[in-house]
BAVO-265965 format. One record per atom (N, C-alpha, C): residue in one letter; x, y, z. Coordinates in steps of 0.05 Angstrom, whole numbers, plus 5000, padded with zeros to 4 digits. Layout:
<atoms>
AXYZ ...
</atoms>
This chain:
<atoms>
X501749765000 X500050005000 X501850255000 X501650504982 X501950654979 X502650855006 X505151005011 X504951165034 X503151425047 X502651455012 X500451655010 X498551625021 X496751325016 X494151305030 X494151205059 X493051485064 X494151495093 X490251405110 X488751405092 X485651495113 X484651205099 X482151145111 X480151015101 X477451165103 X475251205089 X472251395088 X471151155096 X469951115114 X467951075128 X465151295123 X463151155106 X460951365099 X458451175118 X457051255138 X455451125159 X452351245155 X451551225139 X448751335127 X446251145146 X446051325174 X444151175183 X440851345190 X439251135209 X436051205202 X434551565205 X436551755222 X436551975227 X437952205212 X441551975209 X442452165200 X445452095186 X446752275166 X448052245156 X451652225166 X453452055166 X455852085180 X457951975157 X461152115159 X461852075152 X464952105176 X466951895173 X469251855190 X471151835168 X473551935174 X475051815168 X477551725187 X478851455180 X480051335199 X482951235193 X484651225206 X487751265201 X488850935206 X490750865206 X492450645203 X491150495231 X490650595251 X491050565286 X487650535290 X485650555269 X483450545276 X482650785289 X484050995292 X483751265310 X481151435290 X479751625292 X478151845285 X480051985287 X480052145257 X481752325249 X480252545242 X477652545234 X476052705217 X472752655222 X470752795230 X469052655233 X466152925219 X464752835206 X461853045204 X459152895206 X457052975213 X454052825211 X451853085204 X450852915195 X448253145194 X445352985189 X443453165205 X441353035211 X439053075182 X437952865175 X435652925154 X432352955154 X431252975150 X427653025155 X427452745165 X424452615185 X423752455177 X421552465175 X420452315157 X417352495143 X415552255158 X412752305161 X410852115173 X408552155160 X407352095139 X405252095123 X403252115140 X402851825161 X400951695165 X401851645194 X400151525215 X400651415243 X402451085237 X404451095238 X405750795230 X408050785209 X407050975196 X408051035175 X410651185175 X414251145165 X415751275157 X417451285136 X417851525126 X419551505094 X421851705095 X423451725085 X426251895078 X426351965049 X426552275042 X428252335018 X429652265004 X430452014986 X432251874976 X434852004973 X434352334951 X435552404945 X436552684968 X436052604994 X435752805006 X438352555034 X438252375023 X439652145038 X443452195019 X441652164991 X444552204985 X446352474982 X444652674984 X446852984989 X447253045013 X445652855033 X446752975059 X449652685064 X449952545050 X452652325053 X453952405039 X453752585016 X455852725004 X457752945027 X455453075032 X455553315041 X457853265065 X457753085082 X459052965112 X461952855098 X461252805079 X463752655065 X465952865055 X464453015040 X466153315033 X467953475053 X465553515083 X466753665098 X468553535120 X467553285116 X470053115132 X473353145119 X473453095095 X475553115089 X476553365084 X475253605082 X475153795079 X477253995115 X475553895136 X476053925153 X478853885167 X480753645149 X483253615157 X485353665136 X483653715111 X486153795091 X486853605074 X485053365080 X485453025061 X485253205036 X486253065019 X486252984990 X486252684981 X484752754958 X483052514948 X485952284936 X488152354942 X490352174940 X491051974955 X489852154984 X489752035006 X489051835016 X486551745005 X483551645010 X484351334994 X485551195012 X485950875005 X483250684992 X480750805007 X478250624990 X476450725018 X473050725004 X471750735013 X469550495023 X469550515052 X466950355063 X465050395067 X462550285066 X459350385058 X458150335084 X456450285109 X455050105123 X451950285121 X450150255121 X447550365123 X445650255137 X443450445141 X441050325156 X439850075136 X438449825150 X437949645134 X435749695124 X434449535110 X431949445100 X430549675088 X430849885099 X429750155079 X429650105045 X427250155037 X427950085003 X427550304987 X429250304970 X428150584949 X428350414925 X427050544902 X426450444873 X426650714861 X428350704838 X429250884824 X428650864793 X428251074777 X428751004739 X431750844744 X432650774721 X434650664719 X436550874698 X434450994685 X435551144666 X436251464672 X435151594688 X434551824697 X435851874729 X436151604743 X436351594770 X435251724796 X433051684784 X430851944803 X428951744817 X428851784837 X427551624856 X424451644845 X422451364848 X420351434834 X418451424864 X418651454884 X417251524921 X419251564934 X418551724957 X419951644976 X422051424987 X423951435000 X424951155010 X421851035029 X422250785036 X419950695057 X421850635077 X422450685106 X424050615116 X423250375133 X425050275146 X425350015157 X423350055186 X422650215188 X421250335210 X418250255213 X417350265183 X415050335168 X412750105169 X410750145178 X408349875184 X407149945168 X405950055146 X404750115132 X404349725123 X404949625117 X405249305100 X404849145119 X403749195136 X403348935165 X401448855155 X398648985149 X396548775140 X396648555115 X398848615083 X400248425072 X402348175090 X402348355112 X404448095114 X403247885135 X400547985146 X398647815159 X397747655146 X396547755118 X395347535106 X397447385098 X399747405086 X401147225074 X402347035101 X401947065127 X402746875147 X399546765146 X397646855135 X395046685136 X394946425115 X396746505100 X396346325074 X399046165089 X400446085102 X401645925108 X404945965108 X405946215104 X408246265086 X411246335116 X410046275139 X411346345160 X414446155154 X414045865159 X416245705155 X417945625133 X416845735113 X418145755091 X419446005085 X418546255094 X420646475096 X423046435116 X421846335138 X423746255148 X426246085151 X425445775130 X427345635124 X429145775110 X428145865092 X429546025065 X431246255076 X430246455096 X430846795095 X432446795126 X431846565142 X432946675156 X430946875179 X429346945167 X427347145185 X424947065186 X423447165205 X420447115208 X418147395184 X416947305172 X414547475159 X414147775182 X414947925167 X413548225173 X414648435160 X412948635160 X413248925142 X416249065154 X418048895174 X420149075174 X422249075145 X421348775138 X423748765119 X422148885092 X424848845073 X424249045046 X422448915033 X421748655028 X420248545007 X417048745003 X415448655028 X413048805024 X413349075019 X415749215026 X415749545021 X415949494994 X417349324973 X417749314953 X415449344938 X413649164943 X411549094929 X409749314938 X408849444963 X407749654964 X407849904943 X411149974939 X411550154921 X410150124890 X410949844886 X409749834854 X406749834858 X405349794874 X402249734878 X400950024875 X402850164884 X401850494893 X403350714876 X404650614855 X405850784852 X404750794817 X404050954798 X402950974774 X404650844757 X403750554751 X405350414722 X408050394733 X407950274749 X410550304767 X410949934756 X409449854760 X408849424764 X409749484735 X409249614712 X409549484678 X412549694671 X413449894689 X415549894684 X417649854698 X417649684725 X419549424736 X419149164708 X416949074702 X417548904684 X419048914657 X419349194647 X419949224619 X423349264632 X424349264657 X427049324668 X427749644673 X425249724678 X426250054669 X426350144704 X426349984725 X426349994757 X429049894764 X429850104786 X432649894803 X430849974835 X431149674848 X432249654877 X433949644894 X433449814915 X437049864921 X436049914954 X437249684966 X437449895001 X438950114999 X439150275019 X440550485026 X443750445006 X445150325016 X447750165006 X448250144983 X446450014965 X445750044941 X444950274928 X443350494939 X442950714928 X445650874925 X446650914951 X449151054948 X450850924930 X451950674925 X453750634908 X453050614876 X450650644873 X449550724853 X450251034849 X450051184866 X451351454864 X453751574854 X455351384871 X458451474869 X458251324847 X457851204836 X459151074811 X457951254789 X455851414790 X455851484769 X453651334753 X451651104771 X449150914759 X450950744750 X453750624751 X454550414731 X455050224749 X454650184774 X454449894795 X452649914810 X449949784801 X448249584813 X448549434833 X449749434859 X450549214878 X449849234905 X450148984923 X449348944947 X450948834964 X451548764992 X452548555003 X451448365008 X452748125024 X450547885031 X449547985055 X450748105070 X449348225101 X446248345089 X446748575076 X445048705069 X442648605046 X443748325032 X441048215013 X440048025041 X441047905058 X439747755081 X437147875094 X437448155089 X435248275105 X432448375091 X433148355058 X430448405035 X428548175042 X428247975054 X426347705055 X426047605034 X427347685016 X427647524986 X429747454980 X432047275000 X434447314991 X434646995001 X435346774996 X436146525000 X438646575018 X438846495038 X441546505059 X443846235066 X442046095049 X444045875046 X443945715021 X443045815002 X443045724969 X445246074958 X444446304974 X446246474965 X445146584935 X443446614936 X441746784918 X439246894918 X437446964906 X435047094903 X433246864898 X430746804920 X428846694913 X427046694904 X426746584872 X423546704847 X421146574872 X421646434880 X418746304898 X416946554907 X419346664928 X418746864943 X418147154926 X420247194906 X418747444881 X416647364873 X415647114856 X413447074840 X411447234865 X411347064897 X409347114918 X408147404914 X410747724903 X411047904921 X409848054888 X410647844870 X410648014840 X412848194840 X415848194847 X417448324837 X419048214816 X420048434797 X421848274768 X423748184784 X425647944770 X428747954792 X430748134772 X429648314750 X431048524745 X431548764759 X429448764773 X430149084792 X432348984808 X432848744819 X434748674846 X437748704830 X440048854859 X441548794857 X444048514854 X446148594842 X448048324847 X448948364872 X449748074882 X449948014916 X453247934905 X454648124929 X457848054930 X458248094959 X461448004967 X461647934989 X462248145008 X461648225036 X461948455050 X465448645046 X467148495037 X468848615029 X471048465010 X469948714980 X471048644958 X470848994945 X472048994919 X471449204897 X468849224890 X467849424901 X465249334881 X465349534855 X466549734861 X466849904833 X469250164842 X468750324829 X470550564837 X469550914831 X469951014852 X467651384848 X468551424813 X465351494805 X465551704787 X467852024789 X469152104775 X469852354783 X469052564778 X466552544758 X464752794759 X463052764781 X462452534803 X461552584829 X462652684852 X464152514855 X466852534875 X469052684872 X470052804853 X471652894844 X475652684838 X475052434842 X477152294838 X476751934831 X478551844828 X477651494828 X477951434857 X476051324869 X477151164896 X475450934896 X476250634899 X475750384904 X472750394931 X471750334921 X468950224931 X469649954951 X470049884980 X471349624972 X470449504994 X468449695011 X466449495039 X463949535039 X462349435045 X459349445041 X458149225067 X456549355089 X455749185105 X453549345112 X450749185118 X448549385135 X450249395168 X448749595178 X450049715205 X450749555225 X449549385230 X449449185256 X451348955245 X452148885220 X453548675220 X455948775214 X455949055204 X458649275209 X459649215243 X457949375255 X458849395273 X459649165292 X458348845287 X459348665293 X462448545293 X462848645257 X466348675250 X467348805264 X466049095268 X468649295278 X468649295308 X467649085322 X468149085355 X470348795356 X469748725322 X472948425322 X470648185344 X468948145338 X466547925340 X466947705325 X470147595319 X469947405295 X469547115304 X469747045325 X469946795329 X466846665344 X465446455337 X463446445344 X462546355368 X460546555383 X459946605417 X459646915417 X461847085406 X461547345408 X458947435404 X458647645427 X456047835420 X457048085420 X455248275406 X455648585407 X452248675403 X451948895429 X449349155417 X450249335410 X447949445398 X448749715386 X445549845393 X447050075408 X444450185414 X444650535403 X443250445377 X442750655359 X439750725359 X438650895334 X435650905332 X433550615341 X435150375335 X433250135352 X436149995366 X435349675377 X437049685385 X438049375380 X440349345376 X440949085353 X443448845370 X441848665381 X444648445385 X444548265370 X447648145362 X448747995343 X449847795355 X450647595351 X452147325357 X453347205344 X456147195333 X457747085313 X456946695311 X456246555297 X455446355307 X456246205287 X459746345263 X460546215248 X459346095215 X460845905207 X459545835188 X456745695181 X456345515211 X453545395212 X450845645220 X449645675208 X446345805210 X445145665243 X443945825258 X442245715282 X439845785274 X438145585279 X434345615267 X434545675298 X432545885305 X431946015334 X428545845324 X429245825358 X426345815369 X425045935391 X427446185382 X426046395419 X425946655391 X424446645374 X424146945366 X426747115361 X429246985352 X431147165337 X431247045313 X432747275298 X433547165270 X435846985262 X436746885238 X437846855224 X438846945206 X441147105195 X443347285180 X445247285174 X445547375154 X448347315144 X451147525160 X453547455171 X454047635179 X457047735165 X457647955168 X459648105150 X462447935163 X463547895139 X465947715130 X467447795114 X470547745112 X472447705086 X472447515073 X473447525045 X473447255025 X471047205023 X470847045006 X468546864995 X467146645020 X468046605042 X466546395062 X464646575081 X461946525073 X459546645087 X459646485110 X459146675127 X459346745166 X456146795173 X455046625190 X452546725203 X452946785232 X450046955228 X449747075266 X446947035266 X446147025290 X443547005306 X443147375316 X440947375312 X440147675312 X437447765328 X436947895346 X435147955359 X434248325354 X432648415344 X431848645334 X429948835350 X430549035360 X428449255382 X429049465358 X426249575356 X425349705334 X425349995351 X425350025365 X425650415386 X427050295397 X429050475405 X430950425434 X431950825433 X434950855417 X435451135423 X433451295410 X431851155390 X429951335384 X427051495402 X428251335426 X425251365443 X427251505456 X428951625460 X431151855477 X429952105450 X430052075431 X430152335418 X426752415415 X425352245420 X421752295424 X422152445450 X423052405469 X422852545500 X424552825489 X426652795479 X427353185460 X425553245441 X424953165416 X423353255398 X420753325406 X419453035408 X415853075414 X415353155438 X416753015456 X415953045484 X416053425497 X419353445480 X420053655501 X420753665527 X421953485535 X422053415566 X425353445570 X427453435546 X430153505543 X430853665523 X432553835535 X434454065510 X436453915489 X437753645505 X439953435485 X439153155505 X439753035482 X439152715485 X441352655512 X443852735502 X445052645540 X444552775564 X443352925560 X441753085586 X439952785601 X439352575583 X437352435600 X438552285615 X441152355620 X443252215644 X442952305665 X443152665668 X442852705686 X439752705700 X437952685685 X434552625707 X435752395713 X436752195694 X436051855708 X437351855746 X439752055738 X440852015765 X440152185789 X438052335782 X436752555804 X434152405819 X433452265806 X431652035825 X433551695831 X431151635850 X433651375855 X431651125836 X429351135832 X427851005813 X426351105788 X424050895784 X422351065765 X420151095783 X419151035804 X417451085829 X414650855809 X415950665802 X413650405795 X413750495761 X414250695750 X413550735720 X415150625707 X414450445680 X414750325667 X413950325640 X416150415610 X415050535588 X416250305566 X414550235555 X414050015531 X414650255501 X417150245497 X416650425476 X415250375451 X414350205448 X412950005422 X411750225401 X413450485384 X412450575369 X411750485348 X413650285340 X411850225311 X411849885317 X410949865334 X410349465340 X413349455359 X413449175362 X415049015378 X416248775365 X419748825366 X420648595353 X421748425373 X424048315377 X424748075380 X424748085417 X425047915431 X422347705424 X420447585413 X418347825410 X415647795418 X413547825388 X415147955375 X413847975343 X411848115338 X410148265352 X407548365350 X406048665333 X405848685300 X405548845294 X404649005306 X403449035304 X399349155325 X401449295351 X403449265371 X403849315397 X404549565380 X403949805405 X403550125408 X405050145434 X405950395440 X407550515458 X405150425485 X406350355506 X404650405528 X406750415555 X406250585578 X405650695600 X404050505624 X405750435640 X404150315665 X404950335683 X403450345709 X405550485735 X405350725745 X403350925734 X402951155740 X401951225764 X403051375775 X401151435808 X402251805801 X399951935828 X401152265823 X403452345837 X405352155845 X408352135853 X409752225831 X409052115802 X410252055785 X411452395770 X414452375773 X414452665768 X417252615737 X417852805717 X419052775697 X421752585693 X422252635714 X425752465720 X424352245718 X421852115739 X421551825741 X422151795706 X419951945689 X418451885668 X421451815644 X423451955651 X425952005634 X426851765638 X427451705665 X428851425668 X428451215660 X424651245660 X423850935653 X423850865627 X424051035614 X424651105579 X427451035573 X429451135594 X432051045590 X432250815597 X431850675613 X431750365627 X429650115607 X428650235588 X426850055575 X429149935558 X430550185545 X432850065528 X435449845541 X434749805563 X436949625573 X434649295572 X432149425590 X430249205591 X429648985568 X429749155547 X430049085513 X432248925501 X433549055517 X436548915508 X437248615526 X436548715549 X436048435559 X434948115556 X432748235546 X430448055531 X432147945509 X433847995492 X434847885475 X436947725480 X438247855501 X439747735516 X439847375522 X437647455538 X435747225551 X434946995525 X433347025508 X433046965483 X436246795474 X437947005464 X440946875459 X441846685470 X441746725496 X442746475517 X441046215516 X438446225518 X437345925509 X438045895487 X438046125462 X438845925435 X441045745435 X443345915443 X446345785438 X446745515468 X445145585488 X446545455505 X448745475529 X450245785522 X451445935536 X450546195549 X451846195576 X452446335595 X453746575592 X452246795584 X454046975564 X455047125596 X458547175596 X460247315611 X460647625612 X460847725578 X460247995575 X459647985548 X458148365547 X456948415524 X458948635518 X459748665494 X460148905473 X458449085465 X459549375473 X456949535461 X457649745450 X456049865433 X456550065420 X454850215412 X455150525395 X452250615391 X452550905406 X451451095402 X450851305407 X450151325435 X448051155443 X446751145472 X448451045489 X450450885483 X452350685509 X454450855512 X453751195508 X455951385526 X454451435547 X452151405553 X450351485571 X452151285597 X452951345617 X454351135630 X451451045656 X449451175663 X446851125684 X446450825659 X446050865630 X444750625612 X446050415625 X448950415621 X450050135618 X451350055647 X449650185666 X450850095691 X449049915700 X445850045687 X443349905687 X443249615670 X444249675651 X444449465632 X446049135646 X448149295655 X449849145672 X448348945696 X447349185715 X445849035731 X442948885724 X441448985702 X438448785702 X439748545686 X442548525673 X442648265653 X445448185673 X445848275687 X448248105710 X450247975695 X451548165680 X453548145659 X455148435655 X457648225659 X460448475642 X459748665625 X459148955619 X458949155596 X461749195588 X462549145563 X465349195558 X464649515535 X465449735546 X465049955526 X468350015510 X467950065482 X470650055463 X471550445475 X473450465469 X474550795465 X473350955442 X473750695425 X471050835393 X468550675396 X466750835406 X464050755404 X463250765374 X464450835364 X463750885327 X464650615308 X463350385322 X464650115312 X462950035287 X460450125280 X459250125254 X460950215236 X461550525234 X463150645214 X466650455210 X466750365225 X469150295246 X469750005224 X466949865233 X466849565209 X467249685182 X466249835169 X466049885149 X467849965142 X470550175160 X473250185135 X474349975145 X474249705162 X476549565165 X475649315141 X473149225130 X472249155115 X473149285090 X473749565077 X474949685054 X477549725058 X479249725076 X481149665090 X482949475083 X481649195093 X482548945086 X482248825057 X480448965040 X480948825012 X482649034995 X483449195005 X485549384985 X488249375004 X488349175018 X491349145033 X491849455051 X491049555066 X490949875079 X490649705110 X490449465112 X490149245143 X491148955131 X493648855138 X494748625128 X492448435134 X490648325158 X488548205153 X487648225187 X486248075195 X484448095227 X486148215254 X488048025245 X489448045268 X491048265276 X491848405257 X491848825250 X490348875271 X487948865255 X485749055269 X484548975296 X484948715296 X484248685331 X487248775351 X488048965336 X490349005366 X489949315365 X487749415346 X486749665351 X484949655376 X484049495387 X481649535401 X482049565430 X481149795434 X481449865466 X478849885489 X478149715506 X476649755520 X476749975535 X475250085537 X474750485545 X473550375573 X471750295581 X470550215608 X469449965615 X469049855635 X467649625639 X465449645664 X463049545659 X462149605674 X460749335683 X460649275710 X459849135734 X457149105747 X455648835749 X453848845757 X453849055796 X451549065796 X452149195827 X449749135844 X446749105831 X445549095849 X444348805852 X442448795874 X442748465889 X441248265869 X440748005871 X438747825849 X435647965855 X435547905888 X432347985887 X432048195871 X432748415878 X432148715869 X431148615840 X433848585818 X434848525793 X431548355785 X430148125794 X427947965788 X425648125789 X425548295817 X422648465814 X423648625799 X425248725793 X424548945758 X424148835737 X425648595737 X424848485706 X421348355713 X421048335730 X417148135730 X416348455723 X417148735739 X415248885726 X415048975698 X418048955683 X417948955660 X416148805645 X416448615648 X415148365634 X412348425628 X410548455658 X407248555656 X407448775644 X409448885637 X408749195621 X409149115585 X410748965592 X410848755564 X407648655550 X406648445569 X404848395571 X402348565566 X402448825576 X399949045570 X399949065550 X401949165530 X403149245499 X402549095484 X403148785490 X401148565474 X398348475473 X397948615500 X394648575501 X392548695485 X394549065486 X393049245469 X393149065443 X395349035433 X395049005405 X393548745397 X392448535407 X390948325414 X388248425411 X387148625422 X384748845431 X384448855399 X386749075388 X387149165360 X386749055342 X387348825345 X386748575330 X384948475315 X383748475351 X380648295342 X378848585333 X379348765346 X377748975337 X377748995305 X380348985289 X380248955257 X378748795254 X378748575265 X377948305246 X374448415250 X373548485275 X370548545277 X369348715258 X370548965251 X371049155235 X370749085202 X372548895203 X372948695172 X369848585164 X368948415196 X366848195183 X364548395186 X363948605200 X362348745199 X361848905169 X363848995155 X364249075130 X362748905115 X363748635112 X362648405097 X359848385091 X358848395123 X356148265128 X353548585117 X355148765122 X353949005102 X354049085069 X356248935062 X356248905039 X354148755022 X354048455040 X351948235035 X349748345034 X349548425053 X346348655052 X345748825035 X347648925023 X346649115007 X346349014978 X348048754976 X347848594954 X345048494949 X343648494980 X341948234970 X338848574971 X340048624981 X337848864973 X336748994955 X339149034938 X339749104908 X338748834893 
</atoms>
């Protein structure tokens, strides 16, 4: 490698907001920009992103990153991609203009498709195949939503005149200039149309959804070439050369290689991983199956457990709530009370994932007495995200069979140190926190890194890694049991509602019916 290329770009395009790092021989932050983008809400359930409003703000972080230290594009050994998953955009192919909104990964709009298609029987066979259980988180139904809703959208995916692209794919469709079409295996694992151990695209599952398998990208390995910047975009050639969605990024860049390892990441939701090697684990506690980010050609799986709000329910208490001026301010309420005085918050904004799977579950609140004053309310909002994380926890350990000793964490939220002391104590486990909490961006240049020789290979980069803190369980078993039973019943409420919700559609439905009949037979 060249003396010149001194950085690696790390471009971290996630569900809020745009980031760009760049990172030096030592794994150190040399350079860093973010910037935050709209997030639009049509509908109650409902969320979408500016496609093209995704890719000028990753330009934009990328510019002023390098901008900021004086890099030149000589500099710049190769670029790594990691993005929010499952978000889908569909574009002309010719024009490159987004033809909707992105739908983001957020987005329930597609729960009632993906009900019926668990009606028609289709649960165990997505699952043999995908790796995942049926629901509107993943891209397939967003896919098919788009063409359903969108004008002549279905006859011009068929004539080839459509590209699909996660996040990952959109951008490298960018920098290139529209001339690479591509994906990783991390990132096709999470479309529900992606075979995880045949290693291709399943027509079973397109015919089901009616997508062409022309709109889909080609599937290559989390770190290879995939192409190289246009220089009427970028202004130079630089090697394209890692591509991982976020969580199996960040799996790499905490050096999770050997299988047992776990890592969270507690970002906009909140994500644990389990290196579990070359063999696949079929869960039967409600986690997934995934492909997880690797070198070379030998595909690596992890076991995956998915919380759909976690830091995002810190930035609802700033945004909507108003109850904080900055998201780490909610350190200091958690520590001005010594509890939540019984309150307990289910952040279930857009449903409930792993464990428990439950479209239909809605945010709920239990525990309220007129004790209950803002600190309680802050904390219990902050403490859900550990509660959450636990649950998966819990989950992990019956899958594999092990006694997990400590967790890896990472993520925006696990500077909060009240989080992970909590975390510590309700899951009675080691918190190991890195010095770079920025282990997403982090996977992603050691992934573009290692295939342009800029990291001789693993064992490099695991002598970058520095544990920054550790943190210790502290409080007693009893204590530790009655919080988790009250979690649990608060668990329990959240599923009830949506149970309520349920049956209330379905009454709703046959009531429709039986007025229809009537008016049929009337007429």
């Amino acid at each position: 490698m060249d003396d010149k290329n001194k950085y690696i770009i790390a471009m971290d395009q996630g569900t809020t907001s745009s980031r760009c790092i760049l990172f030096d021989r030592k794994g150190n932050i040399v350079s860093e920009a973010h910037r935050e983008f709209a997030q639009i809400y049509p509908k109650p359930g409902w969320v979408e992103h500016n496609p093209m409003e995704i890719w000028s703000s990753q330009l934009g972080v990328t510019m002023y990153a390098m901008g900021a230290i004086g890099a030149h594009f000589d500099e710049i050994a190769a670029i790594g991609i990691t993005n929010q998953r499952e978000t889908t955009i569909i574009w002309d192919r010719k024009t490159g203009q987004p033809i909707y909104n992105a739908v983001v990964w957020q987005c329930r709009r597609t729960a009632d498709m993906i009900e019926e298609m668990k009606r028609q029987g289709w649960s165990e066979k997505i699952k043999a195949k995908t790796g995942l259980l049926p629901d509107a988180y993943f891209s397939a139904s967003k896919i098919a939503w788009i063409l359903d809703h969108v004008d002549c959208a279905r006859e011009r995916a068929k004539r080839g005149e459509l590209a699909f692209g996660t996040v990952d794919t959109w951008l490298i469709w960018n920098l290139t200039g529209g001339k690479v079409h591509v994906t990783d295996y991390t990132n096709a694992s999470r479309t529900m149309l992606y075979d995880i151990h045949k290693l291709c695209w399943d027509q079973e599952i397109l015919d089901y959804f009616d997508i062409p398998r022309s709109m889909l990208p080609e599937v290559k390995p989390s770190s290879c070439i995939y192409g190289e910047t246009d220089p009427s975009v970028i202004g130079a050639v630089i090697p394209i050369a890692g591509d991982a969605g976020d969580q199996q990024a960040s799996l790499f860049g905490q050096c999770c290689f050997r299988p047992g390892d776990v890592k969270n990441t507690y970002g906009t939701g909140c994500f644990m991983l389990m290196n579990t090697g070359v063999d696949p684990i079929v869960s039967e506690n409600g986690l997934l199956t995934t492909i997880a980010a690797s070198t070379g050609n030998r595909v690596e799986y992890a076991l995956e457990g998915s919380v759909f709000i976690a830091g995002a329910a810190i930035q609802w208490l700033r945004d909507e709530m108003r109850m904080l001026r900055s998201s780490p301010q909610s350190e200091e309420y958690c520590t001005a009370v010594k509890d939540t005085n019984g309150v307990y918050v289910v952040p279930a904004f857009t449903g409930i994932g792993a464990p428990y799977w439950s479209q239909f579950a809605r945010g709920t609140i239990v525990g309220l007495t007129r004790g209950a004053q803002k600190e309680h309310f802050v904390r219990a909002v902050v403490e859900s995200l550990a509660y959450q994380a636990n649950d998966l926890l819990e989950a992990m350990e019956k899958e594999s069979g092990l006694r997990l000793q400590s967790l890896k964490v990472d993520g925006g939220a696990c500077a909060n140190n009240f989080l992970m002391q909590f975390q510590s104590d309700i899951s009675h486990i080691a918190i190991e926190r890195p010095s770079c909490i920025e282990t997403t961006a982090l996977g992603a240049a050691y992934l573009a890194g290692l295939a342009v020789g800029f990291w001789k290979d693993k064992n490099e980069i695991c002598e970058n890694g520095i544990c920054e803190r550790m943190f210790q369980p502290e409080i007693s078993k009893d204590r530790r049991e009655t919080l988790k039973r009250g979690w649990k019943r608060a668990v329990k409420t959240a599923l009830y509602w949506a149970e309520l919700e349920e049956q209330d559609q379905q009454a709703a439905g046959a009531g429709s019916s039986e007025a229809e009949q009537c008016k049929d037979t009337e007429e």
